[in-house]
C-alpha positions as CSV (number, residue, x, y, z in Angstrom):
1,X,92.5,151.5,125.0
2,X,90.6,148.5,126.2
3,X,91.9,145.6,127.1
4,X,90.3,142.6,125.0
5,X,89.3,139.3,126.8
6,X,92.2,136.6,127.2
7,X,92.6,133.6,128.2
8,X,94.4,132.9,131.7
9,X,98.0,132.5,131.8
10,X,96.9,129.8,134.7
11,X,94.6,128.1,132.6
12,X,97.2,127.9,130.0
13,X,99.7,126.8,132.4
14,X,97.9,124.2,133.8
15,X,97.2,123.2,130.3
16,X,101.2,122.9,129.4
17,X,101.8,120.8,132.8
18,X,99.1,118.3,131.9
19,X,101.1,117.9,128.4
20,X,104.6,117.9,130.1
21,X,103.6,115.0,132.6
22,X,102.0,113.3,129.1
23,X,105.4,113.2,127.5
24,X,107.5,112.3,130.1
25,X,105.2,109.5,130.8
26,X,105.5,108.6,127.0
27,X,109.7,109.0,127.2
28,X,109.6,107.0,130.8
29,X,107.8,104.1,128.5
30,X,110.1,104.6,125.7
31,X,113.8,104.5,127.5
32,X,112.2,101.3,129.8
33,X,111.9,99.8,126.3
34,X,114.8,101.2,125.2
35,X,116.7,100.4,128.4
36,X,115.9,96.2,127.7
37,X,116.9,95.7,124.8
38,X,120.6,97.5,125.4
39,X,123.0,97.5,128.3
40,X,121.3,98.3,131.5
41,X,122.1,101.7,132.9
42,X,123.4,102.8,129.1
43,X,121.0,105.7,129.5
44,X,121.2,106.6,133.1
45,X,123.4,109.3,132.8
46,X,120.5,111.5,131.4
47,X,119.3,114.2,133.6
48,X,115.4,114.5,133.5
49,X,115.2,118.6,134.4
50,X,111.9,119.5,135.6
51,X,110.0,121.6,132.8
52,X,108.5,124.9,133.8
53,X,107.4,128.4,132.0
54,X,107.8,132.0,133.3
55,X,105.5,134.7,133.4
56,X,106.1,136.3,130.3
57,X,105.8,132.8,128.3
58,X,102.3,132.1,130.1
59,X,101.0,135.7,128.9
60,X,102.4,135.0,125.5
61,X,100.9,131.9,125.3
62,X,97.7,133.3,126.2
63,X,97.7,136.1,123.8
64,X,98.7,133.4,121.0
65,X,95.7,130.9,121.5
66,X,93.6,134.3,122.0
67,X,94.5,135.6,118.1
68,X,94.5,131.5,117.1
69,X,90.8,131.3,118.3
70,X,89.7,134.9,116.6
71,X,90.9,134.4,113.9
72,X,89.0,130.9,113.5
73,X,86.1,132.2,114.4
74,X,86.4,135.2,111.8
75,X,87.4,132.6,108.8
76,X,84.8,130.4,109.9
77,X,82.3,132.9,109.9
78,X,83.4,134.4,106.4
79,X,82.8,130.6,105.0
80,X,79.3,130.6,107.0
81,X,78.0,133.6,105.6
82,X,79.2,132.9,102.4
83,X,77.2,129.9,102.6
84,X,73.9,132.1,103.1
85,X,74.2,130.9,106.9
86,X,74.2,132.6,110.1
87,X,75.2,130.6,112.5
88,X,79.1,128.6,113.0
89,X,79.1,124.7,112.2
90,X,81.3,122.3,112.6
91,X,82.0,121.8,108.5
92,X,82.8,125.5,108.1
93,X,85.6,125.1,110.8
94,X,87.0,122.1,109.2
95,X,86.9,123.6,105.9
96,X,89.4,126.8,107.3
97,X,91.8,124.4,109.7
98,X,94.0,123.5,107.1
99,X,95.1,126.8,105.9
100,X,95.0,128.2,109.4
101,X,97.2,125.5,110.8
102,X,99.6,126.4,107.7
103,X,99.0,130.2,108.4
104,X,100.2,130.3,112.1
């Protein structure tokens, strides 16, 4: 059996860490707002864990966005040729997002 192409599980990781810093920067903005307009310190006592993702998540991951993308690319393509075109635009991806975002 052959192994189709993936993406990397680093990639992918590196991907979630830029989204992680992203939304603790967002909650750090939030509770500072939050944090002025109540008592001071009313929200110290939350502990802010570091986020983090094993091995088998990453590979997961990976295998998800792989079947996600494949699967775009086959609807996409089904819409194209339907169209009497041969080539993958931008319109016949937008056409399929909405039921592949309800899909998955």
């Amino acid at each position: 059996m052959e192994k189709e192409n993936t993406f990397d599980p680093d990639l992918v990781h590196e991907i979630f860490k830029l989204v992680w810093k992203r939304k603790a920067a967002e909650r750090g903005k939030n509770e500072l707002s939050e944090n002025i307009d109540n008592e001071v310190g009313a929200s110290s006592s939350k502990r802010i864990r570091p986020t983090f993702a094993n091995a088998n998540a990453l590979k997961l991951s990976s295998e998800l966005l792989r079947v996600f993308v494949a699967e775009a690319i086959q609807r996409a393509a089904t819409i194209a040729e339907a169209e009497g075109s041969v080539k993958i635009e931008a319109t016949h991806l937008e056409r399929i997002l909405p039921q592949l975002l309800l899909d998955f």
